[in-house]
N, C-alpha and C positions, 0 to 999 in steps of 0.2 A: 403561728397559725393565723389565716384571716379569717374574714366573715362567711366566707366558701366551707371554711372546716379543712380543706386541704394544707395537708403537713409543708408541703413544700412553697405555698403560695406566698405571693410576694406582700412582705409588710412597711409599714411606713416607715419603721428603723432601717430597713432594708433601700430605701430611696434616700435616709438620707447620708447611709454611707455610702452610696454613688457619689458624695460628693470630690468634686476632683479625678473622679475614675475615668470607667469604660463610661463614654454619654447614656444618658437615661433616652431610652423611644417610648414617647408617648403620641398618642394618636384618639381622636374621637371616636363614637360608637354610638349608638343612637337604638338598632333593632340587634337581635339575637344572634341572627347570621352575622352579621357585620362585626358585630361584639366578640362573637365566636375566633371569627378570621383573626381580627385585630390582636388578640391576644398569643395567639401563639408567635407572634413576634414581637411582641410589646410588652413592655415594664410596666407603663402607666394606659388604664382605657379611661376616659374620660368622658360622660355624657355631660358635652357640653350644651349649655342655652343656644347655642350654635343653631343647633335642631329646629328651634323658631322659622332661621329664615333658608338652612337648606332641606327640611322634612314641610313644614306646614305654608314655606309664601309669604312670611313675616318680613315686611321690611327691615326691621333690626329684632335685637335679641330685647325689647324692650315690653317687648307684648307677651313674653313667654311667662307662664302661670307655674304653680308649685305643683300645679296637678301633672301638668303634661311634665316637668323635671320626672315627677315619682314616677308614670306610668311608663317612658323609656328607659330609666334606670332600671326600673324592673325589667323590663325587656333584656338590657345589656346584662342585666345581674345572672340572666340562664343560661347566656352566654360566655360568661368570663371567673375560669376557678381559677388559674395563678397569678394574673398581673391585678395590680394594685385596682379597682374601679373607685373610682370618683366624680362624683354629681356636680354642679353646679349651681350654684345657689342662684333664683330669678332675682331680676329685678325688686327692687320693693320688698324682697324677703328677711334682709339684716340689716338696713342702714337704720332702722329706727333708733336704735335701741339693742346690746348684746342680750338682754333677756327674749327680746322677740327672735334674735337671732339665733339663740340656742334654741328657741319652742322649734324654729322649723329647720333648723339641721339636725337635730332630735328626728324629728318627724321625718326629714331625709335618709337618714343613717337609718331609722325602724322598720321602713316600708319598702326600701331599697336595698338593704344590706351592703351598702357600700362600705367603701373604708374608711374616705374621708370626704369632705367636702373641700370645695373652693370658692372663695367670693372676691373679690373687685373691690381697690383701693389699699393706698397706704397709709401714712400718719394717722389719716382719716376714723380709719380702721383695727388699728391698734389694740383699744379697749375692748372691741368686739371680739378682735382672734384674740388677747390673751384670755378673755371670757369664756370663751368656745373651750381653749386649751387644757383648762385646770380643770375641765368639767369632762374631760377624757374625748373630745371631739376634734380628731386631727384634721388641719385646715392647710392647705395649699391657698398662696397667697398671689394675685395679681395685679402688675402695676404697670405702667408708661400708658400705653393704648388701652382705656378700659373699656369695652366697647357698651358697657351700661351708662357710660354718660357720654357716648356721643354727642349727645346733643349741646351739654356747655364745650365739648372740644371744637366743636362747629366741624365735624365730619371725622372721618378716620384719616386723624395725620399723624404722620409721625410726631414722637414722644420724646421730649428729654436734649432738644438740640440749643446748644448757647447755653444762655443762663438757667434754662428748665432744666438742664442736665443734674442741678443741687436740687432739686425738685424729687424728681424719681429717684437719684440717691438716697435721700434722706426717706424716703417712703420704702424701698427694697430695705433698708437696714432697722426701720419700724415696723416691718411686718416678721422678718426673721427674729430680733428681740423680744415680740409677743409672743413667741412660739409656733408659727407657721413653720412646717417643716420642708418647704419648698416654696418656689416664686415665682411664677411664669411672665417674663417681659416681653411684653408684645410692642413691636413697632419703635422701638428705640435705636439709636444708633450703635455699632457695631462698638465705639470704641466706647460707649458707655455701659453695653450690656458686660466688657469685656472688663472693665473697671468693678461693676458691681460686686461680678462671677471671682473676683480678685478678692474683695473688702467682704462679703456676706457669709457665714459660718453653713448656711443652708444652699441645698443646689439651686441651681438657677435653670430655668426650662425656659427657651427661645421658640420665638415665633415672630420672625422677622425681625429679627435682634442679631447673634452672633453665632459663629462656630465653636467661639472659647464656652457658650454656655452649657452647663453642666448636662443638659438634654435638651432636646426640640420634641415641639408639637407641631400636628396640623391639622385641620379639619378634613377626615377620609371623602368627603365627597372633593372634597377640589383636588386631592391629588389622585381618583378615580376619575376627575373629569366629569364628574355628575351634576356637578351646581356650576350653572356660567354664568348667572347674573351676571357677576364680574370676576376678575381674575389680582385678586392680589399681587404684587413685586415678589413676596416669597413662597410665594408660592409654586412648587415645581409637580409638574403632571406628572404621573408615573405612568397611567393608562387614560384611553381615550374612552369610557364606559359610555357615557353620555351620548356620545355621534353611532358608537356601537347600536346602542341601544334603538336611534333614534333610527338606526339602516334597518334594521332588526324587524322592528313593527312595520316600519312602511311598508315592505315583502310580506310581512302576515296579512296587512288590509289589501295587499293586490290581490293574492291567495284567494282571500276571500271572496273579494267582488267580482275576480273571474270563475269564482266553484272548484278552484285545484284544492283549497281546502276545506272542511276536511276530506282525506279521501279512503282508500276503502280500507286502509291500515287502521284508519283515527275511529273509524265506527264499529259499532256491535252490529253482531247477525242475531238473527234471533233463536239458533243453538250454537255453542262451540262446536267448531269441526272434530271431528272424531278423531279421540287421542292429541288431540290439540289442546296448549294451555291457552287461556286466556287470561292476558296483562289486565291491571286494574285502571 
C-alpha cells in the first residue's frame, strides 16, 4: 500500500522489480489535472524542479525553492492514487550535508505525501542516499546531465562520451550500492546508458539516454508542446497544445473586440424563461 492508502497502488519494491521487464513510463506533473491524466498511464509521476522554467519562466531549475517543490507536489498528490509520485529535491536542499538532507526530504515526504524523493549526483552523493535510505526515505537517483549543475558543465551537453564514460559509470553504480532504488540518466550516450542498464542491479530510467533503459521519462509539457523555449534532440512531440492554444485565444480576442462575444447564449436575462433551466 502507498501514501494514497490505495491497496493497489504502485510501490517502490514494485519499480524495482521492473527491472529488466515491461519498460517503467514515467512522465512529470506539476498541477492536479495534469497529475490526474499522467497517471492513468504512468508507473512513475514525478514533480520535477522542471516546473521552475516550464510553469514559473526560470531560466534553469536553479532558482526553484523547497516551497514551490511542496506546493506542486501537493497539487500532483490530489491527482495521483496508483503510480508511484515523486518530488524532486531543489537545488541547495542536500548537498550540504545528509543530515540537512534528510530534514528537507523529511519535510518533502510529510507535506507531500509523496513516495520517494530524487536528487542529482553520484559518488558525490553516496553518503547522502545511503543516509536518506536507512532512515526509511526512498530515493531515486540521477546522473550524466545533472541539470542542477549546469553551470560547472558549461551548458546542457551531453554526458559520459570518451574518457567521462568511467565518470558516470562509476557514479550510476555508487548511487545503486547506497540504496537508490532507481537512476534516471539523462543525456548520456546510447551505448553507455545501455552498459550501465547491463552492470547496475536497480532500473535505469532514460531521458535522452537509450531504449535498452529499464524506463524513460519526459517532461509533459514538451511532449504536449507547451514549453518551446527550446526543443531538446529527445525529445518527441506527441501533440501540438501550445500553437493550439495559442490559435485558440487569438479567435477569443477577435470575438471579443468585434462584440460576437459574448453573445446571447453566454448571458443571463433577468428571469429564466419559463420551464426553462438555467446552466451555471
Amino acid at each position: 500500500m502507498s501514501a494514497t492508502g490505495a491497496a493497489d497502488a504502485t510501490t517502490v519494491p514494485d519499480i524495482m522489480a521492473r527491472k529488466g521487464g515491461t519498460p517503467l513510463v514515467c512522465l512529470t506533473a506539476y498541477t492536479t489535472p495534469v497529475a490526474a491524466l499522467a497517471e492513468k498511464h504512468c508507473d512513475v509521476v514525478l514533480v520535477g524542479d522542471s516546473v521552475g522554467m516550464v510553469l514559473h519562466g526560470l531560466p534553469s531549475t536553479l532558482g526553484v525553492t523547497m516551497e514551490m517543490m511542496i506546493l506542486h507536489g501537493q497539487a500532483a498528490r490530489r491527482g495521483v492514487e496508483n503510480a508511484l509520485l515523486v518530488v524532486d529535491m531543489p537545488f541547495g536542499s542536500y548537498e550540504e550535508s545528509p543530515s540537512q538532507a534528510f530534514r528537507n526530504a523529511a519535510r518533502l515526504m510529510a507535506e507531500t505525501g509523496c513516495a520517494a524523493v530524487k536528487l542529482e549526483g553520484g559518488e558525490s552523493m553516496r553518503e547522502t542516499i545511503a543516509f536518506l535510505a536507512a532512515r526509511g526515505i526512498p530515493v531515486m537517483g540521477h546522473v550524466g546531465l545533472t541539470p542542477q549543475a549546469v553551470n560547472a558543465f558549461g551548458g546542457y551537453k551531453v554526458q559520459g562520451r570518451g574518457e567521462a564514460a568511467e565518470r558516470i559509470g562509476r557514479d550510476a553504480l555508487a548511487v545503486a550500492e547506497a540504496g537508490a532504488f532507481a537512476v534516471v540518466l539523462e543525456k548520456v550516450p546510447d551505448s553507455l546508458a545501455r552498459s550501465i542498464t547491463a552492470e547496475i542491479p536497480i532500473p535505469t530510467i532514460g531521458i535522452g539516454a537509450s531504449p535498452a533503459c529499464d524506463g524513460q521519462i519526459l517532461v509533459v509539457d514538451d511532449i504536449l508542446g507547451m514549453f518551446t523555449a527550446f526543443r531538446p534532440k529527445f525529445v518527441k512531440r506527441y501533440a501540438e497544445l501550445g500553437s493550439e492554444a495559442d490559435a485558440a485565444i487569438a479567435v477569443y480576442a477577435e470575438e471579443v473586440r468585434a462584440r460576437r462575444f459574448p453573445d446571447e447564449s453566454h448571458v443571463f436575462a433577468d428571469a429564466p424563461k419559463s420551464g426553462g433551466k438555467e446552466t451555471a
